[in-house]
N, C-alpha and C positions, 0 to 999 in steps of 0.2 A: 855547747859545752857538754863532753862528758865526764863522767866520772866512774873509777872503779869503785867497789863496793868500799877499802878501806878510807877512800879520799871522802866519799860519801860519810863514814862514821863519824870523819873529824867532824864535817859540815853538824853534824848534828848534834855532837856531844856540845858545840859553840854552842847552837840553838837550846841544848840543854840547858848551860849554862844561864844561857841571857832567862833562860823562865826561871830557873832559881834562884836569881836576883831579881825576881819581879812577880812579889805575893801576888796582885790581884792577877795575873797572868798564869801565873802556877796554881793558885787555888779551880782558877778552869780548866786549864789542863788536867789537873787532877778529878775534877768534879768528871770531866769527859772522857776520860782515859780510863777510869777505875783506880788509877795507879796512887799508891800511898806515896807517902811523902819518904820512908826507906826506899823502894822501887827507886830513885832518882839516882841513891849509889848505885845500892844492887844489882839491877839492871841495864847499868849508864855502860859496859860491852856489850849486851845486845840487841845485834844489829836488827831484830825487830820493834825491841822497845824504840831505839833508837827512828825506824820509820815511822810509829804512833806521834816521836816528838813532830817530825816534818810532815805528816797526816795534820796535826793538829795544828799547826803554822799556817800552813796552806788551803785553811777555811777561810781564810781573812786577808782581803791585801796591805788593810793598811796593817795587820801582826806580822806579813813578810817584810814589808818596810821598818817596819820598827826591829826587826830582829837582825834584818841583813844588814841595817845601818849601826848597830849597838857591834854587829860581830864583823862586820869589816869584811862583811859580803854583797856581792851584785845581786841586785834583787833576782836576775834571773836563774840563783843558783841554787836554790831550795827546790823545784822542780825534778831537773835534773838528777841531782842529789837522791831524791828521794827513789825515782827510778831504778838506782844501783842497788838500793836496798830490797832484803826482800818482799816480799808482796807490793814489791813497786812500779809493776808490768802496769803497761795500758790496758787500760778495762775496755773490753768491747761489750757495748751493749746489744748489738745485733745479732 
């Protein structure tokens, strides 16, 4: 599955959504992110804040499950997704 960088943002802006319908999920996002609870508009076009959302989805499988099933996504498309985004290059650790 790829994606270009704009298809990636919708993916994410969903993902946004579903954390702002979901206090204890948003209160760690936020706790993790630094991000205030204005950051959510404010920043909800950029496509970096936007890779922090799917950074932060993609700690947990069952928060990918629960996100990709609440936004009418395949689990495997948060990955990808995030990839298009920036700083969403594979890290090499060697």
């Amino acid at each position: 599955m790829s994606f270009s960088q704009e298809s990636a943002e919708v993916v994410a802006l969903k993902v946004l959504g579903w954390l702002a319908e979901n206090e204890g999920m948003l209160i760690l996002f936020m706790g993790a992110s630094g991000a205030a609870a204005s950051d959510l508009q404010t920043r909800a076009g950029d496509p970096i804040f936007l890779g922090s959302v799917l950074d932060f989805i993609l700690m947990d499988d069952a928060w990918v499950i629960a996100a990709c099933t609440a936004c009418d996504l395949p689990f495997t498309a948060l990955a990808p997704a995030r990839a298009a985004l920036p700083g969403g290059g594979e890290v090499s650790w060697t």
